[in-house]
C-alpha positions as CSV (number, residue, x, y, z in Angstrom):
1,X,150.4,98.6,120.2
2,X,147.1,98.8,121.4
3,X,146.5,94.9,121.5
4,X,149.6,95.2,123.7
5,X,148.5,97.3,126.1
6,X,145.4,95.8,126.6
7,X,146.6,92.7,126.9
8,X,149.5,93.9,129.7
9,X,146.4,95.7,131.4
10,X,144.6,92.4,131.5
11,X,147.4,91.2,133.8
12,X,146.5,93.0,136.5
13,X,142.8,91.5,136.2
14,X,144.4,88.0,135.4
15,X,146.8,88.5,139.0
16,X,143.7,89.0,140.5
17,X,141.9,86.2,139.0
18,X,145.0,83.4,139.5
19,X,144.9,84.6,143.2
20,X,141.3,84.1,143.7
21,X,141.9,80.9,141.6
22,X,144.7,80.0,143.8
23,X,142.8,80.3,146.7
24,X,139.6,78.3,145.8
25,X,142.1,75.3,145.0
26,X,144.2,75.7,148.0
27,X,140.7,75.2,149.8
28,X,139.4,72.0,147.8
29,X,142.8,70.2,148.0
30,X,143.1,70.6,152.1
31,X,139.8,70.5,153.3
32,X,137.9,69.0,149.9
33,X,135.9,71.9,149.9
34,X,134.3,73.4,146.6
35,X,134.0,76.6,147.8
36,X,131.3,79.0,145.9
37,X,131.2,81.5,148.9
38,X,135.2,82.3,148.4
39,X,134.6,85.8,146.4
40,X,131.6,86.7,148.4
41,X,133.9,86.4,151.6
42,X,136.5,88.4,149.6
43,X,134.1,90.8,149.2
44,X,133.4,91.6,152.4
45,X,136.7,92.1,153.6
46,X,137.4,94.6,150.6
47,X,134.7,96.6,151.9
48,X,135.5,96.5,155.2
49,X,139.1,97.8,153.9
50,X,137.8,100.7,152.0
51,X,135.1,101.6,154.8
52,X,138.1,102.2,157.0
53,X,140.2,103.9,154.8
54,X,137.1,106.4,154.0
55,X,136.8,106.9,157.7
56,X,140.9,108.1,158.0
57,X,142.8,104.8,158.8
58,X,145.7,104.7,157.1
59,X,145.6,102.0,154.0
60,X,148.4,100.3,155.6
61,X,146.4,99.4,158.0
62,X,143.1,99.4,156.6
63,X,144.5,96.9,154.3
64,X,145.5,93.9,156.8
65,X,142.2,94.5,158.8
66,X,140.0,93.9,156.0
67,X,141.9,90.7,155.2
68,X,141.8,89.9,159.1
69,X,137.8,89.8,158.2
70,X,137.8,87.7,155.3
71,X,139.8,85.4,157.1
72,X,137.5,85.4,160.4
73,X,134.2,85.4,157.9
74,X,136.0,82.4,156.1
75,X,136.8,80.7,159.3
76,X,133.2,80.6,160.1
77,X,132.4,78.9,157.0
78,X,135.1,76.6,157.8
79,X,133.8,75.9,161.4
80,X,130.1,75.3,159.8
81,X,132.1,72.5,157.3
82,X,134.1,71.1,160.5
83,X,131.5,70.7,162.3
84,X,128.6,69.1,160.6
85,X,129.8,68.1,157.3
86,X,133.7,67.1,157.6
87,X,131.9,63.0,156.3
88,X,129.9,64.6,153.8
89,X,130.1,64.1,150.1
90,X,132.0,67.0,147.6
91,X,128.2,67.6,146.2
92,X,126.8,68.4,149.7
93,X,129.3,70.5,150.6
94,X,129.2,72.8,147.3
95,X,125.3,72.8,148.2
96,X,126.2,74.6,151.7
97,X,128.6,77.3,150.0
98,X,126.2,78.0,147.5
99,X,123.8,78.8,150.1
100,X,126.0,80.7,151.9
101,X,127.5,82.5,148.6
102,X,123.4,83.4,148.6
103,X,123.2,84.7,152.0
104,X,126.7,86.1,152.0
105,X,125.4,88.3,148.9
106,X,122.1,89.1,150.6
107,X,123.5,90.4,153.4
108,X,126.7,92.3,151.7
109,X,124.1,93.9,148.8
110,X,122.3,95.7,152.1
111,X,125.1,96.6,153.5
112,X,127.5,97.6,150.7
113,X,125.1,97.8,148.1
114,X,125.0,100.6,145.1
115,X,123.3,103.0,147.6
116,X,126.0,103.4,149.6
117,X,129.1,103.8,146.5
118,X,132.8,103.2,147.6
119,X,135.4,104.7,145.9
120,X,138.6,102.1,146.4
121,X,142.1,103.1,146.4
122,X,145.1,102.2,143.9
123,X,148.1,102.7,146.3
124,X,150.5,100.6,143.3
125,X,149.1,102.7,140.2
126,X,152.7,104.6,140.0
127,X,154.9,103.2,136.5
128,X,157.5,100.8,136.9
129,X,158.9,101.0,134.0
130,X,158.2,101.1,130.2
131,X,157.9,97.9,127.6
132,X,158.3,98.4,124.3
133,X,156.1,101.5,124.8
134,X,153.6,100.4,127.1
135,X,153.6,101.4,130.9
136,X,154.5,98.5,133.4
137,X,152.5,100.0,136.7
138,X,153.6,98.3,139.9
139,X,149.9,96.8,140.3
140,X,151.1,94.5,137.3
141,X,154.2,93.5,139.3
142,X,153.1,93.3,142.6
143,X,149.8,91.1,141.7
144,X,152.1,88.5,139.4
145,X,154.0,88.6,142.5
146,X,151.3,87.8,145.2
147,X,149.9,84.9,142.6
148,X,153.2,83.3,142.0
149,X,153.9,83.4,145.4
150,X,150.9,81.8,146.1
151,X,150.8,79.1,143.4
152,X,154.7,77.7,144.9
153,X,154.1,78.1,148.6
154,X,151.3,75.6,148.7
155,X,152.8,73.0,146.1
156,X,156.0,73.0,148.1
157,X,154.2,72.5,151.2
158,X,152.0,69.6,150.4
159,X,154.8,68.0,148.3
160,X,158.0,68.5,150.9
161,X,156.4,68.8,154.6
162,X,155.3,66.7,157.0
163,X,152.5,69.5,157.7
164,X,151.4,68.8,154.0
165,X,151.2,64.7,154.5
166,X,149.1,66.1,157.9
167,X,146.8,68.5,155.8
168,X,146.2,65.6,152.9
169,X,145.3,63.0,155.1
170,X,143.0,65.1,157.1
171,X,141.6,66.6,153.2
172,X,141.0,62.9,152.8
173,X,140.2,61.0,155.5
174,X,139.4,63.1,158.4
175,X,138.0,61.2,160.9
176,X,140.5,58.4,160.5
177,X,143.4,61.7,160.6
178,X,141.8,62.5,163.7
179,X,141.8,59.1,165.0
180,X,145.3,59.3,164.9
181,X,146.1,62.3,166.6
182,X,145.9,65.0,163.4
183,X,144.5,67.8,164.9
184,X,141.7,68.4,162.4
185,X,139.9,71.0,163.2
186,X,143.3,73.4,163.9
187,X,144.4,72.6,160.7
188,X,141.4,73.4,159.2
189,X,140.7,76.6,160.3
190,X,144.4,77.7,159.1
191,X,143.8,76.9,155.9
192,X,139.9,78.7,156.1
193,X,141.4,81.8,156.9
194,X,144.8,81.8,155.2
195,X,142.1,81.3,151.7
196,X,139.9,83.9,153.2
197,X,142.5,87.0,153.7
198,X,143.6,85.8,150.4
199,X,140.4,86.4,148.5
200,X,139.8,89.7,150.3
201,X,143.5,90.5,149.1
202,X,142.3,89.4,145.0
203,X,139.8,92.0,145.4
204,X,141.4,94.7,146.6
205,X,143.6,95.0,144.1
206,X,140.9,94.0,141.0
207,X,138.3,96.5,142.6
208,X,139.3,99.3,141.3
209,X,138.7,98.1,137.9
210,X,135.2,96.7,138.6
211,X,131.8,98.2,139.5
212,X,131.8,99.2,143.0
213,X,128.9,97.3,143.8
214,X,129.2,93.8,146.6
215,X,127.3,92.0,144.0
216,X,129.8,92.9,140.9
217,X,132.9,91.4,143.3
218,X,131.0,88.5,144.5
219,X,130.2,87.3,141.2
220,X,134.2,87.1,140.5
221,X,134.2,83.5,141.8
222,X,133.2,82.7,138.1
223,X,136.4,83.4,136.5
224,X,138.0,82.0,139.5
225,X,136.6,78.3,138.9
226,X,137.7,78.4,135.2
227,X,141.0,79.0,136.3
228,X,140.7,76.5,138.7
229,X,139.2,74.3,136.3
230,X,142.2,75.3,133.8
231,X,144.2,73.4,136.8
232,X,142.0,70.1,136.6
233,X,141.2,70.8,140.4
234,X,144.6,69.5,141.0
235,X,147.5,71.7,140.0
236,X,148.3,75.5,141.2
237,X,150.8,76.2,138.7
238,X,148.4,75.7,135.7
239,X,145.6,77.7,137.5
240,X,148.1,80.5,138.3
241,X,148.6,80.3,134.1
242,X,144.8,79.6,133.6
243,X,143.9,83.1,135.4
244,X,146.2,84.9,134.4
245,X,145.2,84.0,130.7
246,X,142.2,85.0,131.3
247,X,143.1,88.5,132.3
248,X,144.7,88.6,129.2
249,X,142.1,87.3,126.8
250,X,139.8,90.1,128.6
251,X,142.1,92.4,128.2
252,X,142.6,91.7,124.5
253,X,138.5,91.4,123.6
254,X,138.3,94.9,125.8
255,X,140.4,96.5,122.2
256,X,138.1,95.1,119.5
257,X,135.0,96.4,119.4
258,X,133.0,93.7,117.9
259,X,134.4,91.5,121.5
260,X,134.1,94.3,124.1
261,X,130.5,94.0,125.0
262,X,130.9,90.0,125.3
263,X,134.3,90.1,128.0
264,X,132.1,89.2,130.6
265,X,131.1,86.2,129.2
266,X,134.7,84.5,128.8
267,X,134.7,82.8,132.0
268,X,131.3,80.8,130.9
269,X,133.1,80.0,127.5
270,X,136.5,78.6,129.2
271,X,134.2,76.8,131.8
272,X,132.6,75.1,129.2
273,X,135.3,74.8,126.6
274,X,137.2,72.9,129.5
275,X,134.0,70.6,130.4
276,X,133.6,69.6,127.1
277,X,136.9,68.9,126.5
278,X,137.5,66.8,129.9
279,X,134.5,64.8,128.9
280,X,135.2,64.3,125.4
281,X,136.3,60.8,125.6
282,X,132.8,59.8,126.9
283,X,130.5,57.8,124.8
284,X,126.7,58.6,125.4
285,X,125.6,55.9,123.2
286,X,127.4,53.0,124.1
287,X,125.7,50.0,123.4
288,X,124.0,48.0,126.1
């Protein structure tokens, strides 16, 4: 029973993690972006969220204002990307989120650091319902939810649409797209700051269970690229399943004591479980 329940708490955590997941892939598939800044930028609109909400605005409101920033901070990320390195290669381009991720961390530890602590709110900790003894709260339900939704509305789109043939092309060849009348840079900037609000949304809901701390919430883009990495960089259904397995697998190693001090480290091992088995089929000593 307890297994159980610590695996249906890591759900929540996995909803979280398939969302930021979700949201790293949406950005590398439209705009071939390998983004490392994405849970930094979440970060920053979850504190803008619970800033508000500690100075008396209602969380209904705080809520879609602190997404409103990550999407703006995201957009400027996505201007930066636009504007001097749409022709650049993937490896460049992780090179200038990394150094953003740095800055973006910098700047957010100062600000939001463990000197000023932030207590943030559960509005969706009320039970749904009981299974099999274990309490369903609506976080559970209302995270799958958001992730699901999340994983289908982009596969539709880029599979069924003409605005997906649009947002491929310009993912792949954006200076001929533009050459053709795609208007690149609007395009672009949608899907900066739909990701953005996204990844301020994944942390809202996971922050409650994590350390208050900027750098704590930032550092969630690790369990975000092994989900991503679960979907081969390709696919949002299997990174839906890969993070939300990994909420789970937490959530189990959180029960057994001889596992609980090592749950941070899973991400790392699926990252490199994954890697290795990707590359398995190379041969390192082929002969000359």
């Amino acid at each position: 029973m307890l297994q159980l329940s610590a695996a249906i708490a890591g759900l929540v955590t996995g909803g979280a993690y398939a969302l930021m997941g979700l949201s790293t892939l949406l950005t590398y598939r439209l705009v071939a972006v390998v983004n490392f800044a994405q849970a930094a930028v979440g970060a920053f609109g979850a504190f803008v969220m619970v800033i508000l909400y500690e100075g008396g605005l209602p969380l209904v409101l705080a809520i879609p204002l602190g997404m409103a920033v990550g999407a703006l901070l995201h957009c400027g990320l996505g201007a930066i990307m636009v504007r001097w390195f749409s022709e650049a290669g993937e490896g460049v381009k992780a090179a200038v989120t990394i150094a953003i991720y740095t800055g973006l961390v910098v700047v957010g530890l100062r600000l939001f650091g463990a000197q000023h602590p932030h207590r943030f709110p559960s509005p969706f900790d009320a039970a749904a319902f009981t299974l099999g003894g274990v309490v369903i709260t609506w976080t559970t339900i209302v995270t799958i939810i958001l992730a699901v939704l999340f994983a289908a509305a982009p596969a539709v789109l880029l599979r069924n649409t003409r605005v997906g043939l649009l947002l491929r092309a310009q993912a792949e060849r954006p200076t001929t797209a533009e050459l053709i009348g795609v208007r690149v840079p609007r395009l672009s900037m949608i899907v900066w700051a739909i990701a953005g609000a996204a990844s301020a949304l994944a942390i809202m809901i996971i922050a409650p269970q994590l350390a208050s701390d900027f750098g704590s919430q930032a550092a969630l883009i690790t369990p975000a690229l092994a989900a991503v990495l679960i979907g081969g960089f390709r696919s949002f259904p299997l990174t839906l399943v890969g993070g939300l397995a990994l909420g789970v697998l937490q959530g189990l190693a959180s029960s057994i004591d001889a596992l609980k001090q090592y749950r941070g480290v899973l991400p790392f091992v699926v990252i490199l479980v994954v890697l290795v088995w990707t590359r398995r089929g190379d041969r390192w000593d082929e002969p000359s």
